[in-house]
DOVOFI-698852 format. One record per residue (C-alpha): residue in one letter; x, y, z. Coordinates in steps of 0.02 Angstrom, whole numbers, padded with zeros to 5 digits. Layout:
// DOVOFI-698852
[A; [X; Y; Z]]
...
// end
This chain:
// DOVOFI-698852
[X; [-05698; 02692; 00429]]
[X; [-05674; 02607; 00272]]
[X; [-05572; 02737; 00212]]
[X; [-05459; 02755; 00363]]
[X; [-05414; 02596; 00348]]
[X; [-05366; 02571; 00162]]
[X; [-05263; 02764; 00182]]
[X; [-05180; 02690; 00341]]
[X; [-05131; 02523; 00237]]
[X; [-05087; 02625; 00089]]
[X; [-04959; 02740; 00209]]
[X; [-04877; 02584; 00306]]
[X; [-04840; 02504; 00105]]
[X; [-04757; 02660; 00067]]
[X; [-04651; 02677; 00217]]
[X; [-04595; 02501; 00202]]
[X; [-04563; 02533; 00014]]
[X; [-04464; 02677; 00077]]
[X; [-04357; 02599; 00205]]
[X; [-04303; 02466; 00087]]
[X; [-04260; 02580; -00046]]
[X; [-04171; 02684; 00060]]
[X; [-04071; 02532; 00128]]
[X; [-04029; 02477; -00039]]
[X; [-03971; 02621; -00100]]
[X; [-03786; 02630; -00177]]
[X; [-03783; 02452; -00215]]
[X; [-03932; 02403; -00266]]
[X; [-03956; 02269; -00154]]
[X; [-03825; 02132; -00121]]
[X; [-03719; 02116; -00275]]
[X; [-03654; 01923; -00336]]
[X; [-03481; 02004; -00341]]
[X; [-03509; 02099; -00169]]
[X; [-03354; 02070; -00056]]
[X; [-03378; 02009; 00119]]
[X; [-03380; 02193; 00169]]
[X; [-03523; 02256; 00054]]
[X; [-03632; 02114; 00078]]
[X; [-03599; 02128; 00285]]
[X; [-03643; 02320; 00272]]
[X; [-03812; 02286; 00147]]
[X; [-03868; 02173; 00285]]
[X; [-03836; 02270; 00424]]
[X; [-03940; 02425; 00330]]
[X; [-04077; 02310; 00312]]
[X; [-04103; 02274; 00459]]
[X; [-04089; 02428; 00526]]
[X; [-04230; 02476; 00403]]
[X; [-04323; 02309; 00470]]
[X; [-04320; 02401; 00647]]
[X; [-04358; 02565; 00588]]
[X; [-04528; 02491; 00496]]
[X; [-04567; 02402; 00660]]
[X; [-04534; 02568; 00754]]
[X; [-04638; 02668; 00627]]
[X; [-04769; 02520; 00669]]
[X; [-04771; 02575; 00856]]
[X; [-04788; 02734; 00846]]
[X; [-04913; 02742; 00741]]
[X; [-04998; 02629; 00860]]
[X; [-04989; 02745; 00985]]
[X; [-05063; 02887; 00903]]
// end
């Protein structure tokens, strides 16, 4: 039991790691010099990695 839960905590880090990562990929993040553009799309791909940890969250949930 202990086990279980220390992998499952272990595997929803990494996913979360993961998911930011891959939304911060290309510009590392929002730059100082970003124009409005860059720093409109780096928001919008972390949140979509925001819902894509909480739907990762659900499903495994549901399993």
């Amino acid at each position: 039991m202990v086990i279980k839960t220390v992998t499952r905590r272990l595997v929803n880090w990494g996913v979360n790691k993961g998911m930011d990562l891959a939304a911060r990929r290309g510009t590392g993040g929002t730059a100082v010099g970003a124009t409005p553009a860059q720093a409109k799309q780096d928001n919008a791909a972390r949140e979509a990695a925001k819902r894509a940890r909480q739907a990762a969250k659900i499903t495994r949930r549901l399993r």
